[in-house]
C-alpha positions as CSV (number, residue, x, y, z in Angstrom):
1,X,-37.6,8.6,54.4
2,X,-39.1,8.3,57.8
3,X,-42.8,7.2,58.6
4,X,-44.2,6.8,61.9
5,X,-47.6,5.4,62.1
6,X,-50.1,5.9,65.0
7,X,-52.0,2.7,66.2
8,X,-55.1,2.7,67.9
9,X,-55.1,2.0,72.0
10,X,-51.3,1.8,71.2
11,X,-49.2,3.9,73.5
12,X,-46.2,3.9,71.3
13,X,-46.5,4.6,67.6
14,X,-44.7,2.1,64.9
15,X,-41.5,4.0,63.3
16,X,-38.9,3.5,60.5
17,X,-37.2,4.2,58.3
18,X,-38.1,3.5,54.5
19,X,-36.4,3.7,50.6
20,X,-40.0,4.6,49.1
21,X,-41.1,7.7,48.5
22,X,-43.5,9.7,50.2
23,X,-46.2,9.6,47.1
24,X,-45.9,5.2,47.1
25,X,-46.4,5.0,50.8
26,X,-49.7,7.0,50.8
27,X,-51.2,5.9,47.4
28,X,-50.6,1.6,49.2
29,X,-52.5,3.0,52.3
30,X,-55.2,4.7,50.3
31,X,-55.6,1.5,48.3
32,X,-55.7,-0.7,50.6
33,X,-58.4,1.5,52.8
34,X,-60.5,1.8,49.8
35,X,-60.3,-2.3,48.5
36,X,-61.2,-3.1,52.5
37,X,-58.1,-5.1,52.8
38,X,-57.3,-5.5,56.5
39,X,-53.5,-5.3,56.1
40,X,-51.4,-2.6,54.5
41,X,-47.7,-3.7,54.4
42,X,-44.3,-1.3,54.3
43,X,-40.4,-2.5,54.7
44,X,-37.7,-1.1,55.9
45,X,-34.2,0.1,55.1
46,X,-33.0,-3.5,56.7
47,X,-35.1,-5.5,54.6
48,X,-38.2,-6.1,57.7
49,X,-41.6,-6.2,56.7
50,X,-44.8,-4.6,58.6
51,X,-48.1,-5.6,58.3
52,X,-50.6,-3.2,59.9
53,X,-54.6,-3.3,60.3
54,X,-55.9,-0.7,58.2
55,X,-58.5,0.1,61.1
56,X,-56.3,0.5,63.6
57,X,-54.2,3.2,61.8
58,X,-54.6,6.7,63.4
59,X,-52.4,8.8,61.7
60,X,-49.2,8.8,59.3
61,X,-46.7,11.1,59.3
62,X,-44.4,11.1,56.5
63,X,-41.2,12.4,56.6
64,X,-39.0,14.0,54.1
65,X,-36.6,12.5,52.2
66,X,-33.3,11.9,54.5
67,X,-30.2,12.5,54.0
68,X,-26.8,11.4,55.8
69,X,-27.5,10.5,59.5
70,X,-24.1,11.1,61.4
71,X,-23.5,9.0,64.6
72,X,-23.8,5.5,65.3
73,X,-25.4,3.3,63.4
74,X,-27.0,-0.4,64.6
């Protein structure tokens, strides 16, 4: 699944892509807005962690569960 997050005073937004699903990526943002902790953390597909101030977090957008990409892959 994709999830791009919007950062405050941030022109570009943080993106990847993730094997959770939609439901465990908004219920650890929730918890961590509502405990006050000041990071939220996510990996990737590759194994790369993110840690993101919960205050700085605009939006989410979650995206649906992805299938095959075709193309090139890095």
């Amino acid at each position: 699944m994709e999830i791009r997050i919007g950062i405050k005073h941030s022109p570009r937004e943080l993106a990847f892509d993730t094997d959770a699903s939609a439901d465990q990526v908004r219920s650890s943002i929730e918890d961590a807005a509502s405990k006050g902790d000041a990071l939220v953390s996510f990996s990737d597909v590759k194994g790369h962690q993110y840690l993101v101030n919960t205050e700085s977090i605009t939006y989410v957008e979650l995206g649906g569960e992805g299938g095959r990409k075709v193309g090139f892959i890095s």
